[in-house]
Each structure stands twice: as C-alpha cells, then as structure tokens.
VOPAFI-214700 format. One line per 3 residues: number of its first residue (from 1); their letters; for each residue x, y, z of N, C-alpha, C. Coordinates in Angstrom, 3 decimals. Layout:
% residues N
NUM = A = X Y Z X Y Z X Y Z | ...
***
This chain:
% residues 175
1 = XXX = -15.189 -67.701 -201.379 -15.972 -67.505 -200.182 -15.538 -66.246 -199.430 | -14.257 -66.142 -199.679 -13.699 -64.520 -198.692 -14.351 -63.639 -199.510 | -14.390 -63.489 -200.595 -15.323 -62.326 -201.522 -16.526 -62.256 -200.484
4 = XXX = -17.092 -62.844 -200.397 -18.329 -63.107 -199.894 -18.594 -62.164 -198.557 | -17.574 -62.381 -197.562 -17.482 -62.119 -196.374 -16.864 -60.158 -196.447 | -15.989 -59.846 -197.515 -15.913 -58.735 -197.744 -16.788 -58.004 -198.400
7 = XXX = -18.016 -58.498 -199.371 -19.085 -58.106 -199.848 -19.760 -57.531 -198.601 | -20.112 -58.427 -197.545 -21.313 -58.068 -196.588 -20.732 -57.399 -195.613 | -19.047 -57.038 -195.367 -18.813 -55.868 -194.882 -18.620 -55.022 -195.529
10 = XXX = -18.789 -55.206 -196.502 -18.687 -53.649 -197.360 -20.122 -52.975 -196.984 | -21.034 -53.966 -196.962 -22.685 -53.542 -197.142 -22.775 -52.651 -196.020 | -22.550 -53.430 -194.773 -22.641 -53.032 -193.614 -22.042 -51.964 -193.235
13 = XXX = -20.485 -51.805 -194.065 -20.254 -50.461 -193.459 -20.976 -48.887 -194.531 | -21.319 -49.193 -195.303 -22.254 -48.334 -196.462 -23.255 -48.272 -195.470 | -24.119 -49.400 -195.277 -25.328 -48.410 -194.543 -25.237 -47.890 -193.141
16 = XXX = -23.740 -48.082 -192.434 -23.664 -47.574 -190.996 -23.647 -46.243 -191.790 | -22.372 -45.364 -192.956 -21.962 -44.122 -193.050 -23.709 -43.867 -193.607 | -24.254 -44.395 -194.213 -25.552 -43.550 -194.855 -26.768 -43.425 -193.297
19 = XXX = -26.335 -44.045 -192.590 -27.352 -43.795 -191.308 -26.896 -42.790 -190.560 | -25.150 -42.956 -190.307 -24.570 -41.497 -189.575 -25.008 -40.209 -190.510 | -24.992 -40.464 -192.292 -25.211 -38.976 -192.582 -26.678 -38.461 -192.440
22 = XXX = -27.407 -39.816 -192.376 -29.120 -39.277 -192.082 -28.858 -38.471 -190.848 | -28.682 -39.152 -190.044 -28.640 -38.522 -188.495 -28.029 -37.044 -188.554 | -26.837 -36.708 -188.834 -26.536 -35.667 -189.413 -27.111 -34.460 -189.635
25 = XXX = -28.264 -35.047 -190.925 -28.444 -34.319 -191.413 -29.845 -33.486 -190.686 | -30.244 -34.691 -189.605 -31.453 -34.394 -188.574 -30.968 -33.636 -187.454 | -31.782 -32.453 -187.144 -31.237 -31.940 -186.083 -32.116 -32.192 -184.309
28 = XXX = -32.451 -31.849 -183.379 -33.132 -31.935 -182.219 -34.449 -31.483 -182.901 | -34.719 -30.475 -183.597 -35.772 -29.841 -183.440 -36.391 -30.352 -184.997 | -36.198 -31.463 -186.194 -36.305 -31.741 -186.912 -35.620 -31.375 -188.320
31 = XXX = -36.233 -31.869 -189.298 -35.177 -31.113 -190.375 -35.093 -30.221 -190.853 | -33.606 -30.058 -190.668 -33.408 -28.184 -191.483 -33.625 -27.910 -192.894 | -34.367 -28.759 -193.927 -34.392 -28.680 -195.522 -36.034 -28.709 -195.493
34 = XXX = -36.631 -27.709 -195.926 -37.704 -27.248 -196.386 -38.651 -28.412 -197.539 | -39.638 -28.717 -197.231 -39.902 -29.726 -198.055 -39.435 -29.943 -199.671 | -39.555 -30.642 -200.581 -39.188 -30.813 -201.705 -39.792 -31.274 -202.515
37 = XXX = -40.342 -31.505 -203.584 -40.750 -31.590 -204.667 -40.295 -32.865 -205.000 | -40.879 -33.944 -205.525 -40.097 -35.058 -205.796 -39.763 -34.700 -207.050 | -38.134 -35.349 -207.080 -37.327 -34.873 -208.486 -36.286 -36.105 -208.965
40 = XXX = -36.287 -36.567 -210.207 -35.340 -37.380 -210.829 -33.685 -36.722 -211.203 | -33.057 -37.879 -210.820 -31.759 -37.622 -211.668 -31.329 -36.665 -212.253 | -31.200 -36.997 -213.729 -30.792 -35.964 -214.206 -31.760 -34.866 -214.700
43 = XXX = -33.207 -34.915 -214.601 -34.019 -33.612 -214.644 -34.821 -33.059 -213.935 | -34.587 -33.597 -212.221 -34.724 -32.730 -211.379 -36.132 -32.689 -211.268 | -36.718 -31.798 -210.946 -38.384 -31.582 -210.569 -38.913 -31.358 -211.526
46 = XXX = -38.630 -30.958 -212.981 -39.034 -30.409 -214.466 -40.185 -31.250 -214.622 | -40.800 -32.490 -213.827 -41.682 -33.356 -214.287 -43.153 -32.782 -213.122 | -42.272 -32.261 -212.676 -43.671 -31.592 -211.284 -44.076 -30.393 -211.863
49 = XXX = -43.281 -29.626 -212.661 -43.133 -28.270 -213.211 -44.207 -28.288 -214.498 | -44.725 -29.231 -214.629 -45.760 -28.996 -216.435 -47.064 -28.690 -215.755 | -47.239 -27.959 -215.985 -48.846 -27.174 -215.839 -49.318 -26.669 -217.269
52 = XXX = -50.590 -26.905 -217.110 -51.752 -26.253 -218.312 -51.941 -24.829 -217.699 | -51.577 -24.434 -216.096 -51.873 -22.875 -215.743 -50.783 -22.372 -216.053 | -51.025 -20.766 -215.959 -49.329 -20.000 -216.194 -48.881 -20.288 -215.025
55 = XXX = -47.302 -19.903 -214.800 -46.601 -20.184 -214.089 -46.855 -19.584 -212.635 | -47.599 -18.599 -212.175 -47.760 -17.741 -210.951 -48.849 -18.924 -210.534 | -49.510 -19.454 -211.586 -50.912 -20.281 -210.849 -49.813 -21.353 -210.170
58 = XXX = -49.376 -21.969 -210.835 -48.704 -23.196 -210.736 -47.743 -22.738 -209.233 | -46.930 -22.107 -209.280 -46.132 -21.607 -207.715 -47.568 -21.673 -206.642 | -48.718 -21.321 -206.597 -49.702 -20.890 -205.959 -50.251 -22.408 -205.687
61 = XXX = -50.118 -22.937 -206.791 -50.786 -24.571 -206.239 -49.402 -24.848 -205.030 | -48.470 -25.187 -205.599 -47.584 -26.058 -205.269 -47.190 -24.986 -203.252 | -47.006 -23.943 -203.376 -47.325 -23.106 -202.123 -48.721 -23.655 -201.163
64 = XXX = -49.959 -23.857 -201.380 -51.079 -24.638 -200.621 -50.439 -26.357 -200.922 | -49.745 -27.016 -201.693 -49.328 -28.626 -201.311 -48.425 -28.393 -200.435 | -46.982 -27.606 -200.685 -46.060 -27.736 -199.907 -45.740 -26.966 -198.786
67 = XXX = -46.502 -25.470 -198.817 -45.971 -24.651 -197.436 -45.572 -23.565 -198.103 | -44.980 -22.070 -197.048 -44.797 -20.753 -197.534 -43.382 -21.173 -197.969 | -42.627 -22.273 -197.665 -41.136 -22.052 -198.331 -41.282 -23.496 -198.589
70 = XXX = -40.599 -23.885 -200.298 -40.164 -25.358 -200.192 -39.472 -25.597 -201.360 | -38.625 -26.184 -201.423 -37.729 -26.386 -202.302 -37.823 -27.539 -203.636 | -37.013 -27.536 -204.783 -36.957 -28.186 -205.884 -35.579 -28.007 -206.195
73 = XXX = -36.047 -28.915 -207.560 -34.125 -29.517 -208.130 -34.718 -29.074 -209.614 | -33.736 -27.679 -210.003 -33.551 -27.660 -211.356 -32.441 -27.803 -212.374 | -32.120 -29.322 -212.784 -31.441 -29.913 -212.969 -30.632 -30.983 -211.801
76 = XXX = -29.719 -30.524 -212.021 -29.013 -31.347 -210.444 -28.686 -29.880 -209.223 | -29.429 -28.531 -209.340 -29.475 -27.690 -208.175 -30.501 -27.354 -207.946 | -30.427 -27.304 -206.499 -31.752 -27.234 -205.582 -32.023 -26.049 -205.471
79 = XXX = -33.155 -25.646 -205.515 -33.681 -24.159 -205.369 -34.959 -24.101 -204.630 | -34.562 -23.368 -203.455 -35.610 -22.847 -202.739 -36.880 -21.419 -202.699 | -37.864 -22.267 -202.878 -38.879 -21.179 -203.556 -39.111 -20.682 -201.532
82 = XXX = -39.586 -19.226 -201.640 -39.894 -18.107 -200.416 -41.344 -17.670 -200.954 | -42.096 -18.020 -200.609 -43.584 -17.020 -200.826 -44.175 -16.332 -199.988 | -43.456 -16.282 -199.283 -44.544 -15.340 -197.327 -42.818 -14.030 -197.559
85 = XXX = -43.773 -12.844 -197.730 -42.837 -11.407 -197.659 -41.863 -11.608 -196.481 | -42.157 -12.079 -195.388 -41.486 -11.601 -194.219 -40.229 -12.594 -194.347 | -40.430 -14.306 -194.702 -39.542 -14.674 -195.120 -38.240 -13.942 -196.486
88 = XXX = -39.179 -13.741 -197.070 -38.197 -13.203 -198.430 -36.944 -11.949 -198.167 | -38.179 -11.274 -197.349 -37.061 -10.244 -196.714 -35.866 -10.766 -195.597 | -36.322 -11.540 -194.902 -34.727 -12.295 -194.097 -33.977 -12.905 -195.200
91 = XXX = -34.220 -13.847 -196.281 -33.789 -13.980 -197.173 -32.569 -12.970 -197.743 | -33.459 -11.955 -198.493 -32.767 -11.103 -199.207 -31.772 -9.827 -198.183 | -32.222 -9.526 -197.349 -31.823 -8.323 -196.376 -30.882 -8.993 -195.445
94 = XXX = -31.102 -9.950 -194.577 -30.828 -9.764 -193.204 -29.464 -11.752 -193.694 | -30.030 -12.577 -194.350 -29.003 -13.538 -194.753 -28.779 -13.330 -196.371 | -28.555 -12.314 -197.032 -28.260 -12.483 -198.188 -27.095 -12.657 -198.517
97 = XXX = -25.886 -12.736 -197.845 -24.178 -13.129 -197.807 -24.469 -14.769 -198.169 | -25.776 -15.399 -197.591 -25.621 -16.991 -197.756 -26.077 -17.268 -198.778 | -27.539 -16.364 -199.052 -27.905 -16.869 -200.791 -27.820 -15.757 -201.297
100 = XXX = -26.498 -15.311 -201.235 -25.739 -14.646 -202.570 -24.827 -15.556 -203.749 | -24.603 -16.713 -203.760 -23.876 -17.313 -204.486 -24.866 -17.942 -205.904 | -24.198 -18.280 -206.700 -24.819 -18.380 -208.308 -23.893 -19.971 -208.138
103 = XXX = -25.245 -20.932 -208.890 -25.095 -22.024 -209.335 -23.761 -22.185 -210.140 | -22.817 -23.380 -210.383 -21.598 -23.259 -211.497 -22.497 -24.427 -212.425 | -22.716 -24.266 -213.625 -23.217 -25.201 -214.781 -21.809 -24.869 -215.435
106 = XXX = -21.707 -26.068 -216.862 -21.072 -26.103 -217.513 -21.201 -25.164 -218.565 | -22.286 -24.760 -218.806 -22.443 -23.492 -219.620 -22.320 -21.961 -219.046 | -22.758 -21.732 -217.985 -22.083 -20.279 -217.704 -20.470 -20.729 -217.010
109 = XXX = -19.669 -21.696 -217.235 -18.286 -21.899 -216.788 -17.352 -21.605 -218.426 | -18.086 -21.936 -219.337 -17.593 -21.558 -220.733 -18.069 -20.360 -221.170 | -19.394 -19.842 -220.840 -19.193 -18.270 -221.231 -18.183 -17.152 -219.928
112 = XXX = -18.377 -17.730 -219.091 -17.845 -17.014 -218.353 -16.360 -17.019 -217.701 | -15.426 -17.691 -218.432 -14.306 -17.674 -217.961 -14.157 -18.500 -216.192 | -14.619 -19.404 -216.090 -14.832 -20.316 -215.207 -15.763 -19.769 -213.795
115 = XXX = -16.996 -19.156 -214.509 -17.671 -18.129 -213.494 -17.127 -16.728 -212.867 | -16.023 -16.594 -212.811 -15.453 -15.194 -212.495 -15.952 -13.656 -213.372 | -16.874 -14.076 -214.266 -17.822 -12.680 -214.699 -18.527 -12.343 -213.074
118 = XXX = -18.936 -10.962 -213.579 -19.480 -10.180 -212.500 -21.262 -10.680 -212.380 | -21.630 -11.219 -213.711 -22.703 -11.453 -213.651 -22.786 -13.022 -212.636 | -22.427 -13.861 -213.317 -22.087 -15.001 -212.944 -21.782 -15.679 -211.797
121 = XXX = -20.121 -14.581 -211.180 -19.603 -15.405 -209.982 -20.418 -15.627 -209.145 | -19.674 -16.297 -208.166 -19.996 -16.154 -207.016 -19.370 -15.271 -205.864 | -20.476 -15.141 -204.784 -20.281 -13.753 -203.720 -18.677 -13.770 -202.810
124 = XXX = -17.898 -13.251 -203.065 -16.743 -13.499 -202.668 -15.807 -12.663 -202.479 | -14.575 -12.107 -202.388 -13.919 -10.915 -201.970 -13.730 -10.160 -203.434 | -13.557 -11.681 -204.642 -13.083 -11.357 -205.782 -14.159 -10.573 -206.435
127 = XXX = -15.525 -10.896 -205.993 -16.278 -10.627 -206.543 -16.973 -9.050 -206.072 | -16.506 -8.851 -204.918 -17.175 -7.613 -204.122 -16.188 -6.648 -205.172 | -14.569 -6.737 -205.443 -13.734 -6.001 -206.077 -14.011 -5.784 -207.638
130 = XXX = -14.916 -7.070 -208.012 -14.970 -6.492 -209.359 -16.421 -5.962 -209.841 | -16.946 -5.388 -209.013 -18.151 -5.111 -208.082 -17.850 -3.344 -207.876 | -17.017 -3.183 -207.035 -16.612 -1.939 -206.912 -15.648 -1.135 -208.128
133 = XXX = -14.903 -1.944 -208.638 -14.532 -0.975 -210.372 -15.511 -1.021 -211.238 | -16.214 -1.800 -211.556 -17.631 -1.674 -212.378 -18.397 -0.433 -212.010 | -18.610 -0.276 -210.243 -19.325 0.620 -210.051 -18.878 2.101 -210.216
136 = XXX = -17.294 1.792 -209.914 -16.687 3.192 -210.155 -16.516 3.870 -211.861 | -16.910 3.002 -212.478 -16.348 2.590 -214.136 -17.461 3.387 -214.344 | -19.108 3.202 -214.124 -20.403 3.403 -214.286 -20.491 4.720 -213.735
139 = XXX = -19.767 5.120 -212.804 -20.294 6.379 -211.910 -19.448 7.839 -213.303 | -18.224 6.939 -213.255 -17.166 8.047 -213.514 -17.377 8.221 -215.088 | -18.056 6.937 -215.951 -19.001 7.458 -217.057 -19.920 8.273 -217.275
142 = XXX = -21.078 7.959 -216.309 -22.010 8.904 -215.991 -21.963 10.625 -216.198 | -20.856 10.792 -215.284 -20.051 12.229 -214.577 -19.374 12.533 -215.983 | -18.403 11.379 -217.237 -17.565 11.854 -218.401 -18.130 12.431 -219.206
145 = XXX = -19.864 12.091 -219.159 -19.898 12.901 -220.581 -20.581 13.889 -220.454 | -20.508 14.338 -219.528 -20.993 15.753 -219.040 -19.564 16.422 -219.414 | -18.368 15.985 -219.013 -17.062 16.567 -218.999 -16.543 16.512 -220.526
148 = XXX = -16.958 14.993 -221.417 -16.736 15.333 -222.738 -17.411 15.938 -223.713 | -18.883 16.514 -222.886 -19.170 17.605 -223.660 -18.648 19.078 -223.860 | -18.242 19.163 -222.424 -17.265 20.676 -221.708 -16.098 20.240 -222.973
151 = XXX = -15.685 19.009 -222.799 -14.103 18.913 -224.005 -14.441 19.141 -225.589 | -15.748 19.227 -225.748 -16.104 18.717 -227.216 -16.681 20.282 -227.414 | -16.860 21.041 -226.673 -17.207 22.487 -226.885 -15.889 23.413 -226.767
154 = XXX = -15.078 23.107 -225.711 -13.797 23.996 -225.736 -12.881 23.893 -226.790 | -13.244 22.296 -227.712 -12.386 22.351 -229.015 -12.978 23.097 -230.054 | -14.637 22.928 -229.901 -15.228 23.854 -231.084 -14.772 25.459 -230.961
157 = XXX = -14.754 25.607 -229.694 -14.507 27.045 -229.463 -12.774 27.302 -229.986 | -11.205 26.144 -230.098 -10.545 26.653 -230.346 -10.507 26.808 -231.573 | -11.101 26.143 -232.602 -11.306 25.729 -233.738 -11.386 27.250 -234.427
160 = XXX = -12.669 27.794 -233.548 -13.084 28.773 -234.159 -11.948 30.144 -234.512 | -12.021 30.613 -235.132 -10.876 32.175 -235.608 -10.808 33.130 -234.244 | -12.109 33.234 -233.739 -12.042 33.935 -232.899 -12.324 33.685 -231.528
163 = XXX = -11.934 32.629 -230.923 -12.140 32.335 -229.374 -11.415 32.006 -228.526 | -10.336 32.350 -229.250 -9.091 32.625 -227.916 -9.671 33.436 -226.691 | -10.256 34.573 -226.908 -10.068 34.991 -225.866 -11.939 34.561 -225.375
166 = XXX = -12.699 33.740 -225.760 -14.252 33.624 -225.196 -13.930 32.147 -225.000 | -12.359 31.405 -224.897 -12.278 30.568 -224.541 -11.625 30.613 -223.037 | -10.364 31.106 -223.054 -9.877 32.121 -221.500 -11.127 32.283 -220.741
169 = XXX = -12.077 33.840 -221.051 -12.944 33.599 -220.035 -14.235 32.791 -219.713 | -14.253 32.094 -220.565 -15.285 30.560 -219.808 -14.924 29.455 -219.310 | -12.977 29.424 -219.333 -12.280 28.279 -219.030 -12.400 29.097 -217.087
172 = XXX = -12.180 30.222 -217.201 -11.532 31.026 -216.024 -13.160 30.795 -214.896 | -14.442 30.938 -215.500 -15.320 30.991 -215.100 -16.031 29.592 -214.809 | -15.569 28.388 -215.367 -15.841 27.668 -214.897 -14.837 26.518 -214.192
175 = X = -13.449 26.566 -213.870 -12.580 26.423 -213.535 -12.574 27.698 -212.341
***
C-alpha cells in the first residue's frame, strides 16, 4: 500500500515540474517558438515533408499553412524555416552569432573528429581561430604561386650557362 502512496506522489510531482516548464516556456506576450510542423520521434517532420511538388512548391504551401517563419524537426533537430527577406536578413546579419552553430549528429562527430572541423564545428573562439589560419593559409597560397613562379624562373635562369649576370639584374630590379 506505501508503493501506492509514493506512486501518486511521484505523479503529482511530474506534472507540477512539467506545468512549471510549460509556464516557462510561455512568456507575457505569448510563445517565443514559431509554429511547428507536427513531427514524430525518431523521424521528426519527414512525414509532413513528402510532396508530389518540387521542393520550393512544397516550402510555399507549408509558408501560406504556417506563416513567414515556422519551424520543423529533422530528425531529433529543430530547424527553423525564414521566408520574408527582412526576417532572413536579421537572421543572417544582425543575430547570426546565435544561428551560427551546426547541429552535433553521430555522423559528422566520426567524420569530424568530434565536430571540431572547420566545416562542421560549432561558432566558438576555437572555431573563429581555425577560421583565421585557414584564411591566412588561402590568402598566403593565393599570393605563393605568383612567388613560386618568380622561384621556378630564377632557377631556370640559374640553370642556364649564361644568366648569372640576367639573373643579378632582374633579381636587383625586382627586389
């Protein structure tokens, strides 16, 4: 019989914490999560997602059901679709520090060395740094083979019998 009596406080205190996190999650001015797509378990909205139109039709329906912004679950992560420009641009420009971060799946965590690729990570100090040697890596390539052509001509020129000295003055002239 004590089972009993700890069963129905267990109940009770489960649906007090699931009513505090509703509340929570409600603010004064209503809710902050953009409508949603109804989505299962483990495959997410993929069952709202089958259309006979191509895919631009299909965003275009589901934009007149749900609104200029509304969200879905692909897989177990939620993704928020933007279709009105002015949104997209606060999005991308003005909060893009917040949706700068990349989903972690179990498959880009095994190609990627636990997400820490540049493609992959997520937006972070580690990631701004490996961000900036890539870029310097790319620039200072760019700029090398302009310079390993200058190296790949000044060897033809020592090579040659006679360019000691038509090597001096084009080293002098462009130096």
């Amino acid at each position: 019989m004590a089972w009993f009596l700890y069963l129905c406080v267990f109940l009770v205190v489960g649906l007090v914490l699931l009513a505090l996190q509703l509340k929570l999650r409600m603010s004064a001015h209503g809710p902050q999560e953009p409508p949603h797509l109804p989505a299962l378990p483990l495959i997410g909205s993929l069952l709202s997602l089958r259309s006979p139109h191509p895919p631009h039709v299909l965003f275009k329906e589901l934009q007149q059901k749900y609104g200029q912004t509304y969200s879905l679950m692909l897989g177990s992560h939620c993704v928020i679709v933007v279709n009105q420009h002015t949104h997209a641009k606060e999005v991308l420009l003005k909060k893009g520090k917040i949706f700068a971060g990349r989903p972690r799946t179990v498959t880009t965590d095994i190609l990627t060395r636990d997400g820490r690729d540049i493609a992959f990570g997520d937006y972070s100090a580690a990631w701004r740094f490996h961000r900036k040697i890539v870029h310097g890596a790319l620039c200072m390539f760019g700029e090398g083979s302009a310079s390993i052509e200058k190296i790949s001509e000044y060897t033809g020129l020592l090579w040659s019998h006679d360019a000691s000295d038509s090597f001096t003055e084009k080293s002098k002239r462009e130096f």
